[in-house]
N, C-alpha and C positions, 0 to 999 in steps of 0.2 A: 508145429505147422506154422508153415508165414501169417501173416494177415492180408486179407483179399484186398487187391490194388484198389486206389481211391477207384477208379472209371468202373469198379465193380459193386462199387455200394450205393443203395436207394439216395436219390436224392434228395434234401427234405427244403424244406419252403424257403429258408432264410438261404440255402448257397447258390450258389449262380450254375451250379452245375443242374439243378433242377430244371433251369431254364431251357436248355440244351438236349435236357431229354424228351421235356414237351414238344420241344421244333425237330427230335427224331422223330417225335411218333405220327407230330404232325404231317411231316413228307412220306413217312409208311403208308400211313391211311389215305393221302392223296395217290399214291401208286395204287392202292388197289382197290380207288373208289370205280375206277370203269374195268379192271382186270375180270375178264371170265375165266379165266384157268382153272384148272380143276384145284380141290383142296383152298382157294381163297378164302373162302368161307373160315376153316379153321383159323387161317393165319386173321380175320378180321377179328375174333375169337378174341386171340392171345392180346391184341392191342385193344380191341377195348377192355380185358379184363385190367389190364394197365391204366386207361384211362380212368376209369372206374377207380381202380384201387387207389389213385394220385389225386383223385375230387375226394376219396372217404379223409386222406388225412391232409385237407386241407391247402394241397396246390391247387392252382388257378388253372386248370385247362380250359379256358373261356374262348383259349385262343383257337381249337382244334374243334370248332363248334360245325364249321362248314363243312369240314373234313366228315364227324362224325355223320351228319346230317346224309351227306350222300353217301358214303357207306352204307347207309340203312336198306338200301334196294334190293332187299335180300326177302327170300321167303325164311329162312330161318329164325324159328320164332324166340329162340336163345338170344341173338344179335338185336333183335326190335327190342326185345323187354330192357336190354342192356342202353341202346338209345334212347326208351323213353323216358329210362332214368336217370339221363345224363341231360336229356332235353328239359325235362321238368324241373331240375334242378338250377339250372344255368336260366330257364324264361322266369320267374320268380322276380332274381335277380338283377336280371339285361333283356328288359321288354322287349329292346329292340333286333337280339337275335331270336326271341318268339316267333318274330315276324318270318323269320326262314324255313320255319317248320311247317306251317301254315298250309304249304303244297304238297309233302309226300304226307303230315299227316290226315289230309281229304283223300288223300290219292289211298291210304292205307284204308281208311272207312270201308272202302268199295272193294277193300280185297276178298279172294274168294274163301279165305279164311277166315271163319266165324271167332277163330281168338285172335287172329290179328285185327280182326274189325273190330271188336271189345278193348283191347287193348289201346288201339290207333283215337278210340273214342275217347275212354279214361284219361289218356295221355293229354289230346285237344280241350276237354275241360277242366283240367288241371292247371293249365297254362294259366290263369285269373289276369289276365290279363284285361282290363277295361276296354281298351280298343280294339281286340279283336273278337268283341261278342258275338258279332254281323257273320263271322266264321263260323259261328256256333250251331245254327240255327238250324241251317241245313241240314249238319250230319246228325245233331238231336230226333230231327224231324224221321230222317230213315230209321235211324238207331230203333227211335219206338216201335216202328216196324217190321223191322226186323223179323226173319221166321225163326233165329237161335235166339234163344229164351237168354244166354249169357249172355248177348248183344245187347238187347232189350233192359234187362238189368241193372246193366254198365249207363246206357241211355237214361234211364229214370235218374239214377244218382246222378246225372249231368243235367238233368233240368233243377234241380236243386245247388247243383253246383254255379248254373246260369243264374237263379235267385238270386242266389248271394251276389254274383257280381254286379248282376244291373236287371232290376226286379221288374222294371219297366219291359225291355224288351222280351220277357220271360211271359209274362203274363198278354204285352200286345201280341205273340205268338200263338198263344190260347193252347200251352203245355197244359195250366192244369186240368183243364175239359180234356185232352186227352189222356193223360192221368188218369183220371177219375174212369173214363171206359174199359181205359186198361186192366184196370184195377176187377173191376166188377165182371170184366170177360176173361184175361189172359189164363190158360190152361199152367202156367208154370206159381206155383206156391210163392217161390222166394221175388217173381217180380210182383206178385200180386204187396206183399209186404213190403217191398220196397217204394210200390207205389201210397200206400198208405202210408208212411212214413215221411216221404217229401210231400207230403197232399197235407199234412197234419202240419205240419212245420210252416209251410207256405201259407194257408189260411192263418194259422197261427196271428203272420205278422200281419196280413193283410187284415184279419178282420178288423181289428181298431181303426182302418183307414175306408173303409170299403165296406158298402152294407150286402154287395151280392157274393164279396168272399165269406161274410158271415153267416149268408143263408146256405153257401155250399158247403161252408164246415159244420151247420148245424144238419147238411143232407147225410150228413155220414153215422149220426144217430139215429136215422130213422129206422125202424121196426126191419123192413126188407135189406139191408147193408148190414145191420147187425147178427141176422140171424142167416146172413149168406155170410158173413164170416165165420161165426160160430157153428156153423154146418163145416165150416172147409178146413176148421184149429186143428185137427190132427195130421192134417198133408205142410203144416207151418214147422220150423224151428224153432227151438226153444226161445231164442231172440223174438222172432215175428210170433209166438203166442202171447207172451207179456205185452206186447205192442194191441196184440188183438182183448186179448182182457185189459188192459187198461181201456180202451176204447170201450168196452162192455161196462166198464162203472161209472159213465157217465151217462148212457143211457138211461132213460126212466119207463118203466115199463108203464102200460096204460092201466092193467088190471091186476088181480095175485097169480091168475093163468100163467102171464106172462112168464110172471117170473117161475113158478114152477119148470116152468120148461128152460127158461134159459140154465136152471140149477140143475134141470137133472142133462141139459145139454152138455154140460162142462164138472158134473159128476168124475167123471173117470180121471179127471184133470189133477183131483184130488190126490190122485195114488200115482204120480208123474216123480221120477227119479230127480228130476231138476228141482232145487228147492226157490228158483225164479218163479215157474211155475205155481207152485205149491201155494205161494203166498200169493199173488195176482190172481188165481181162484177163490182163496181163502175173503180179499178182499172183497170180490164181487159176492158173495154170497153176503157175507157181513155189509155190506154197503145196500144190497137188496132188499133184504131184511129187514132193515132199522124200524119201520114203523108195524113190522108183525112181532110181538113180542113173541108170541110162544113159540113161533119161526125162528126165532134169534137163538133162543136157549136152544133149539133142536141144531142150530149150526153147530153154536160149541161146542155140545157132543160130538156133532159129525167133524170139525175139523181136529179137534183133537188127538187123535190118533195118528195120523198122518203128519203132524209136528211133530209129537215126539219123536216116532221113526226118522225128522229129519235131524233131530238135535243128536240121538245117539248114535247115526250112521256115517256122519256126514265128518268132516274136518273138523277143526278148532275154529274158523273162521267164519263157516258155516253155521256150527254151533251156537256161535255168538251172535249171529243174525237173528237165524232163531229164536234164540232165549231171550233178545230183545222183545220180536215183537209176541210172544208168549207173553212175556210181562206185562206190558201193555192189556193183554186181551185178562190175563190176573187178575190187573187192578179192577178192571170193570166185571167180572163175574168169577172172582176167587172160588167158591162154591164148586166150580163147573172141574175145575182142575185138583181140590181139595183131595182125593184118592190117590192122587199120581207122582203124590211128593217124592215118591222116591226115586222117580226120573230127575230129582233137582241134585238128588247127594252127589258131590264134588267122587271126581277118579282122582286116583294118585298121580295119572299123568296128562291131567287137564293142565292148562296155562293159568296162571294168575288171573285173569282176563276174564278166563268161564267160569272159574270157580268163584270170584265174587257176585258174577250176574246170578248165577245158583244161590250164592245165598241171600239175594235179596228175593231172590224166589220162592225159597221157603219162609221165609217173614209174612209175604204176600200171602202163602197156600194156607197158611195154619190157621187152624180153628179148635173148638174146642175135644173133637174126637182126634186129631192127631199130633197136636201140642206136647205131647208126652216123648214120643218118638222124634219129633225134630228136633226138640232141644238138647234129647242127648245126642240125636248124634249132629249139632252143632257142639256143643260141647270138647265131643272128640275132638274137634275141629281145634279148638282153643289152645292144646299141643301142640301146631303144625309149626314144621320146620321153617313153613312161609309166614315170617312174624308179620305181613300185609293183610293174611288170610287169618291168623288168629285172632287181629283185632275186630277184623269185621264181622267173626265168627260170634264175639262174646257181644257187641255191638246189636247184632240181628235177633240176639237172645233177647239182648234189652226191648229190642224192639216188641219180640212176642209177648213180654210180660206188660209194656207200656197197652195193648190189646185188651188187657183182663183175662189171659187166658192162663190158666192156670199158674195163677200167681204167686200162691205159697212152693211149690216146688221151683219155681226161677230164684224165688229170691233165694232157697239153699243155697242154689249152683252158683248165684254170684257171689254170694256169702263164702263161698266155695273157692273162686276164683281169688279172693281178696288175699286167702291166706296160702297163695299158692306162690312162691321164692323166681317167680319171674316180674321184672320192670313192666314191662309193657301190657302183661294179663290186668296187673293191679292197678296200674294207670285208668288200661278202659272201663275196668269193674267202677272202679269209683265214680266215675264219671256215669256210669249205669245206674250205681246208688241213689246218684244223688237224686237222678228224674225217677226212679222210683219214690224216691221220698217224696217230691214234691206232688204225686198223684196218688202216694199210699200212704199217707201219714201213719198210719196205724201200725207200720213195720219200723217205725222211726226206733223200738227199743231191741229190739236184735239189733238190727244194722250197725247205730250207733254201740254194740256192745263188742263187735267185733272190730269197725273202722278206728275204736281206741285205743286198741293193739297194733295200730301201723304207725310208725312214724316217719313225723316228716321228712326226715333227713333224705330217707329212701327215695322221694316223690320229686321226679325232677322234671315232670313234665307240664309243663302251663296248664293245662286244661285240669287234669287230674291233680295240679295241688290246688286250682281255686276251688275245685270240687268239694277237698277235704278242707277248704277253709270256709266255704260256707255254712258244713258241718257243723265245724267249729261254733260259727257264729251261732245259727239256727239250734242248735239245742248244746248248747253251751250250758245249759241248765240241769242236764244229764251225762255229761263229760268233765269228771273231775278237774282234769289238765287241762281243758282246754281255754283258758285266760294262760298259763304257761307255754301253753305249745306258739300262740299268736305272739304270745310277749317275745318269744325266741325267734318267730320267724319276722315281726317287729323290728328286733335288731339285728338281721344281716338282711335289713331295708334296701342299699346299697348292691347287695350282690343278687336282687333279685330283678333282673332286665325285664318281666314280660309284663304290661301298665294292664295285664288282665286280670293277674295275681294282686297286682298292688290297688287295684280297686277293690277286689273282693277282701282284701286286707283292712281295709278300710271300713269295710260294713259288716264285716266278719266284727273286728274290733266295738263298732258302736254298738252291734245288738248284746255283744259280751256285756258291756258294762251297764244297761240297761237289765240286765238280769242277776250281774255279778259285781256290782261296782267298785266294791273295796280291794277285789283282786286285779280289775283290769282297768282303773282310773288311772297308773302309769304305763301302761301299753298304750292305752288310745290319744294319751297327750303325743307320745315319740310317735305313733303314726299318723297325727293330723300335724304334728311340725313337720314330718320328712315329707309329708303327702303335699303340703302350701309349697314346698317348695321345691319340689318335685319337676324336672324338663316338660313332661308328659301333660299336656294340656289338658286331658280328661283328668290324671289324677288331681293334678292340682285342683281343677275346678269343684270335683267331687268336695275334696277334703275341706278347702275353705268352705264350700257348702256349708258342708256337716259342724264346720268352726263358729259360722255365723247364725247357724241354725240351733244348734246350743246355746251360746252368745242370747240370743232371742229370746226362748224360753226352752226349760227341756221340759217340760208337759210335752211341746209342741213337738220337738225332736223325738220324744219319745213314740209320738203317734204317728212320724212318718216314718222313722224305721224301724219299729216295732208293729205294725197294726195287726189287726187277727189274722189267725191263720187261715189260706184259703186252699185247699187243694187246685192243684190242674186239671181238668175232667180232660180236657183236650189237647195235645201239638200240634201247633201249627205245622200244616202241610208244606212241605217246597213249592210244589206246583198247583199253582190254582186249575180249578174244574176246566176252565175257558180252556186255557193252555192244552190240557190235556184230551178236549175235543179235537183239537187241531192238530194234534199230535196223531191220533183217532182216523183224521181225516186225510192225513198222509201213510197209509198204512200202505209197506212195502216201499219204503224210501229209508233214505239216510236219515229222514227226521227220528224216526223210530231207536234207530242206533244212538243219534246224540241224543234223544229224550226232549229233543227242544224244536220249533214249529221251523220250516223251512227261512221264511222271511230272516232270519235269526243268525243264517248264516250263510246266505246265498243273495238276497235281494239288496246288494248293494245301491243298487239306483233309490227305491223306498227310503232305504237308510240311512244315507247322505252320506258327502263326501268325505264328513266329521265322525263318523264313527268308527272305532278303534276295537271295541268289543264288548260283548253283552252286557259288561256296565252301563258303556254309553250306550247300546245299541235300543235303549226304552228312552232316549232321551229327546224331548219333542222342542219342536222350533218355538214355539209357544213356551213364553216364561215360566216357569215351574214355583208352585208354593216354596219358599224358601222354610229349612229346617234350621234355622239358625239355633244353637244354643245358646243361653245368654250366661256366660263366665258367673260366678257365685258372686262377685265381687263387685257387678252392678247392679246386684239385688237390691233394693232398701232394706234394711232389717227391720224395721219401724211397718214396714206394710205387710200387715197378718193377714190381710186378704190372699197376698201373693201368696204365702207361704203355706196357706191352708189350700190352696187351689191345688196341689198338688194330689187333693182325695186321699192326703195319707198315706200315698201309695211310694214303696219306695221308686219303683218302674218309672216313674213321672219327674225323677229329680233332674235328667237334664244333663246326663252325661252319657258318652256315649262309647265302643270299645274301639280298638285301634282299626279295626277292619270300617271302621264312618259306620255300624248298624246300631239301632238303640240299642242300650246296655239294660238289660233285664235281670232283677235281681226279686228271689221269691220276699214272700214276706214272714212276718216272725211272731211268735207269741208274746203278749207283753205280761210279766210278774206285777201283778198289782198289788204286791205286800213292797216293791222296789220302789214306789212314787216317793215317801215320806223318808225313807233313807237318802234316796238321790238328791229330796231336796236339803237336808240337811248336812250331807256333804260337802253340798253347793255352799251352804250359808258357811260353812264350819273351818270352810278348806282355809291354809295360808294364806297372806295379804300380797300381792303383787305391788313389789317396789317399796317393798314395809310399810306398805297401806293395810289398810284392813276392807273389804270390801262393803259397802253399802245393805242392809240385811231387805233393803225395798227391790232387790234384783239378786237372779244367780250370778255369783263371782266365778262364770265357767274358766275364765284364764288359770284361778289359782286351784281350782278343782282340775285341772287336766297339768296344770305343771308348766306348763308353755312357756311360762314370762314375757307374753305376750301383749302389749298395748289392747284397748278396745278396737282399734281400728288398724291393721296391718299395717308397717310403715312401707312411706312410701320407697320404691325400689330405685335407685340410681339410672337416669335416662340411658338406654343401649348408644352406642355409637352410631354416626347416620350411615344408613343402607348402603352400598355402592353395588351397583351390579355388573355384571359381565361383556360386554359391548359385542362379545366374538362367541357368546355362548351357545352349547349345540346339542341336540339331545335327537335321537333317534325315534320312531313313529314307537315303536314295539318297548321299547323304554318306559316311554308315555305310557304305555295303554297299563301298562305295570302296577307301575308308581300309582296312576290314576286308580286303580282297583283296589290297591293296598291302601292309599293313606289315609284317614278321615278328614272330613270336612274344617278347616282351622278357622274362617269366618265366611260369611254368608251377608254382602252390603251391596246396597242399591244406590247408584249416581245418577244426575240431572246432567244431559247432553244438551250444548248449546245446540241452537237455533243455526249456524253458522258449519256446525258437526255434524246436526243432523242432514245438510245440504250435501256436505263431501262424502258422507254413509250412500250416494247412491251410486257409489262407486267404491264396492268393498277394498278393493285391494290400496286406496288410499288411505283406511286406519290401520292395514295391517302394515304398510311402510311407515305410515308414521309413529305408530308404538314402538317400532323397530329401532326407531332415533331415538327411542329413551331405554336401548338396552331390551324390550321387552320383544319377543320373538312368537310368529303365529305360525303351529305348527299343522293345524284342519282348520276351513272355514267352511259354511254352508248357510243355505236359507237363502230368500228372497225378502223382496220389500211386501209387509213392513219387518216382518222377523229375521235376525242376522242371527249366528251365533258364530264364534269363534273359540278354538282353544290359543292360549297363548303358555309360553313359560318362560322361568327367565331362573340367571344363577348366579349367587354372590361373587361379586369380583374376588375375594381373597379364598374361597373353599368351594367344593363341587358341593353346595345345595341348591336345590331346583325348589320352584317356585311353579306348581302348575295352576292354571287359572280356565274358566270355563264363565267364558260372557255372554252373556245374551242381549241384544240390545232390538227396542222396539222402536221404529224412526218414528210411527205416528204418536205415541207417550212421550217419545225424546226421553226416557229411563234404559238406563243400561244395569242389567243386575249380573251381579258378579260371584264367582264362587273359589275361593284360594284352596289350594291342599300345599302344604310343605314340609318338605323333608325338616326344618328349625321351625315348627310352628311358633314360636318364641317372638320371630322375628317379620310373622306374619302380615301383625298390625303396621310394622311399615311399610312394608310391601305395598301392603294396600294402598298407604297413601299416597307411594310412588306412582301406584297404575291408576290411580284417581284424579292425580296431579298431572300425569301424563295424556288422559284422556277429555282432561277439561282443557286441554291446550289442542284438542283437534276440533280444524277449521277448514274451510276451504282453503287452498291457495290463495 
């Protein structure tokens, strides 16, 4: 078959032959804008289907705008809807041919058809046109009055559409007092909701500006509008009853009458197929409630049955809604739901998605009569082809034993778990052991009799080998091998990348030799030499710590990483009590879903223009207590005060893990038959530099093997800084980096007098950091509080430099906060952005 002649194929935007078919269609539609001939109508049909079809991919037919316009003079209601969509489109963009519509669509308002006058309405306030409000007014004005209830509808959503455009002439027209009667009289359901809808929204903006739109939005609580809605919620759609129940939870009833009636008004609301519904009851009841207790516990009952029907009938997405806010209602009266656990067990063809929310639901449900039954069948769980769902499975176990609830039988199955020939099972088990251990000391000699049957080698996952390295350390006293196993994982120091492990290495290592010394006194020298000098600014600072702290006295060392053992009675929770009222207090929203308060992820304005993400998003304009750590190395060794201040604890030494949160490390038993050995050790060991050591102090260098000087030599200066004059980094980058790296230093500067003048005009330190390479990616704040983020990146490699300033113009202090990808190379950084900002001045 040939191929069809060029003058046969669609024209598209870029050829000129497009051109030529719009000035066709254009001269059609001028022939048969006055033609009455029979069949016009169709042929108008075919051309605007054409016109239409050539606006969806992007030709310009702006120019057939007059053409289409009087075509329209048609009762056929096919050809207006095809107009108004080509009119709406095109006024938007070309105000000025808005203005030609302006006549047939008045002239449409008035026609004897109830959907062309619907339509002709929709159409004329769609137009948002500013300058054509004054056109508005009028047809608004019928429209409400209107006797077809579509008419009316279309009218309401056009006084809200006037709103928006110019609030003033909306309100000098005194729509919402007709509104408002509308509302309260109109026989049709959906204008009545639609009026309440633009009445709520309208007061809304006005009330901050206006104290009589605030008494009319507060008239729509009152007692008589409440319970004339909740008389009329079954003539509403499922849309306008969520509208009508949220309106219902902000009502406050005067007496408990009230509220009985309003509950058992909206009783049947409860067994509603909509799970919208379902929960905007559920709310008001729960919201009513709050200050009858024994009322509250009789809701739970009562809404309970009617969730679960919506979790097991409903979609996956559905489901997920649900189980969210089920959770929620869990946390605060677990008890009420503790029967029903077996609505949480995971289906084989749930999504990933549900089946974790399920299992954080049985963690929540268990108690002590049904603890038996959930853990085995989590358990099952631990098999699952979805290795996402078996960690969380063995996880959720942990969690019911962290409870106290039947704790000799969990700890089998993890005992159980350890020795089962999967990576990932024995990864989380250990990681389960170890907060076992630190809450059940008492099981520390099973555990450890099994955990000495794994070996390292097998364990390659961060979390799960500090787990078994703090095993190691912690009862290193009950584990043959375990000065051998450290000593090994000691020397392939180098190929272990995660600075979580190599800190637990670290402490693992000192409580070894405070219990074991003569076997691990050459392990903890190779890990406190690799650990000084170590990239990893936490490690290193750890290690010289721990260098200078022996160095010191090991009495003293011994009692800060050694001190008695304390159990955990409690873990810390993720979400404070506060949080999770307001969480409570959003019940039936998206907060429920993300677990976190609206403001968090919606109130931008609140937030400021500097926030990036729930890192920053707690971040106040107001200076912040600085957490600065102070490097081991500017410690005195000489001041015992400092070093005892630390309460012996190890948790309090001052480093911290890669994620910037303190680094928490339990505590240890100390061997008090080990003091007199360690000191003579100390006295007995080799001479450093064929000295012999002085017997009035510990010779800790020659006791650890170092060949170490007393005082670390000093390091060869880096070369000077240069940074990137063109460098560029993206918002969502930032927000990354910022979340991922830790804190590298934490220092405060003195702004001149001169600086703080030109600060009242931000955007002149963000240009002129700018002149020193350093780039402002958010700013925010008023006088006196600024803050700023900045970054900046090595002239010669892509390292980024992020920084977060805060500057107060009445103190004239700027405090500063660095993260960097080379924390190494921090300290000069710093002094670039310090040297940079003591050069800003007025012009």
């Amino acid at each position: 078959m040939a191929p069809p002649a060029a003058s046969q194929r669609y024209p598209s935007p870029s050829q000129p032959s497009g051109k030529s078919e719009v000035s066709d269609l254009k001269s059609q539609l001028r022939q048969l804008a006055g033609s009455r001939a029979p069949g016009v109508d169709d042929s108008k049909r075919d051309l605007f289907k054409k016109v239409i079809s050539y606006m969806t991919i992007g030709i310009d037919v702006s120019s057939v705008f007059g053409e289409m316009v009087m075509c329209s003079a048609t009762s056929d209601i096919v050809l207006k809807k095809m107009c108004y969509l080509y009119v709406g489109n095109y006024a938007k963009v070309n105000p000025d041919l808005a203005l030609l519509t302006i006549n047939f669509l008045q002239r449409d308002c008035k026609d004897q058809d109830p959907m062309i006058r619907g339509l002709a309405l929709r159409s004329l306030c769609s137009l948002r046109v500013p300058n054509l409000v004054e056109y508005l007014v009028g047809p608004l004005g019928s429209g409400l009055k209107d006797s077809n209830s579509y008419v009316r509808m279309v009218a309401v959503t056009g006084v809200l559409k006037l709103y928006h455009i110019s609030a003033s002439t909306c309100i000098d027209a005194d729509f919402p007092p007709m509104l408002k009667q509308l509302m309260l009289h109109d026989s049709d359901s959906q204008v009545v909701a639609n009026c309440l809808s633009a009445l709520q929204e309208i007061w809304s903006s006005e009330a901050s500006n206006s104290e009589d739109a605030s008494r009319e939005k507060e008239s729509l609580l009152s007692k008589p509008v409440i319970y004339y809605f909740l008389n009329r919620i079954r003539e509403f759609n499922e849309w306008a009853q969520c509208l009508v129940l949220e309106l219902a939870v902000k009502y406050v009833p005067s007496d408990s009458s009230e509220i009985f009636d309003i509950m058992n008004l909206l009783e049947d609301r409860l067994q509603h197929a909509n799970g919208a519904v379902v929960l905007a009851t559920v709310k008001v009841f729960l919201q009513l409630t709050l200050s009858m207790t024994d009322v509250h516990q009789q809701v739970y009952e009562r809404i309970k049955s009617p969730l679960l029907t919506l979790v097991s009938s409903g979609s996956p997405e559905q489901s997920y809604a649900i189980l969210s806010h089920l959770h929620l209602l869990v946390m605060r009266a677990p008890f009420v739901f503790a029967s029903d656990y077996k609505h949480f067990y995971c289906q084989y063809n749930e999504p990933s998605y549900v089946k974790k929310l399920k299992l954080e639901m049985l963690t929540a449900v268990a108690n002590e009569s049904n603890t038996y039954e959930i853990v085995t069948e989590l358990c099952e769980y631990a098999a699952n082809v979805d290795i996402a769902i078996a960690r969380e499975s063995i996880r959720a176990v942990g969690k019911i034993a962290l409870q106290q609830y039947d704790v000799n039988a969990i700890v089998d199955r993890l005992l159980q778990f350890l020795e089962m020939e999967k990576d990932y099972v024995t990864a989380e088990a250990l990681v389960l052991v170890k907060d076992l251990l630190r809450k059940y000391p008492q099981w520390s000699h099973d555990c450890i009799a099994v955990v000495g049957n794994i070996s390292s080698k097998n364990i390659q996952e961060p979390k799960a080998k500090a787990a078994l390295i703090w095993m190691l350390g912690e009862y290193s006293q009950d584990m043959n091998d375990a000065p051998y196993i450290l000593e090994s994982l000691i020397e392939n120091w180098e190929e272990e990348h995660s600075a979580e492990v190599r800190l637990h290495l670290l402490t693992a290592a000192m409580k070894c030799f405070f219990k074991r010394a003569p076997e691990t006194q050459r392990a903890l020298g190779a890990a406190l030499a690799a650990g000084i000098a170590d990239f990893h600014q936490d490690v290193h600072d750890r290690a010289l710590f721990y260098y200078r702290l022996l160095q010191y006295d090991v009495h003293v060392a011994e009692r800060v990483v050694n001190p008695p053992k304390q159990a955990v009675s409690v873990f810390a929770d993720t979400q404070s009590s506060e949080i999770k009222d307001r969480i409570f207090d959003e019940f039936n929203s998206l907060s429920v879903v993300y677990q976190k308060p609206s403001y968090m992820f919606t109130d931008k304005e609140h937030r400021g223009p500097f926030e990036f993400s729930d890192e920053l998003g707690n971040l106040a304009i107001t200076p912040e207590a600085s957490n600065e750590i102070v490097p081991a190395h500017q410690v005195d060794a000489n001041d015992k005060d400092l070093l005892l201040s630390t309460d012996e604890k190890e948790d309090t030494i001052g480093a911290h893990t890669n994620n910037g949160s303190a680094y928490t490390a339990p505590s240890l038993d100390i061997s008090s038959n080990v003091t007199s050995q360690m000191q003579e050790l100390a006295i007995s060991g080799p001479a450093v530099s064929g000295g012999s050591a002085p017997q009035t102090s510990f010779a800790i260098d020659d006791l650890l093997g170092l060949g170490l000087p007393s005082a670390p030599a000093q390091t060869p200066l880096p070369p000077a800084l240069k940074l990137n004059p063109r460098a560029s980094l993206d918002p969502g980058t930032f927000q990354q980096k910022w979340r991922q790296l830790p804190i590298s230093l934490t220092q405060e500067y003195s702004i001149s007098p001169q600086g703080i003048a030109a600060l009242t005009v931000p955007q002149a330190l963000i240009r002129h950091m700018q002149t020193h390479s350093i780039h402002c990616i958010a700013s925010g704040g008023q006088s006196p509080n600024f803050k700023f983020f900045f970054f900046a990146q090595k002239e010669s490699e892509p390292s980024n430099y992020l920084v977060e300033c805060i500057i107060n113009s009445s103190t004239g202090k700027a405090q500063i906060k660095v993260k960097a990808d080379d924390q190494r190379s921090s300290q000069a950084f710093a002094s670039l952005f310090e040297s940079a900002l003591s050069k800003f001045s007025t012009p």
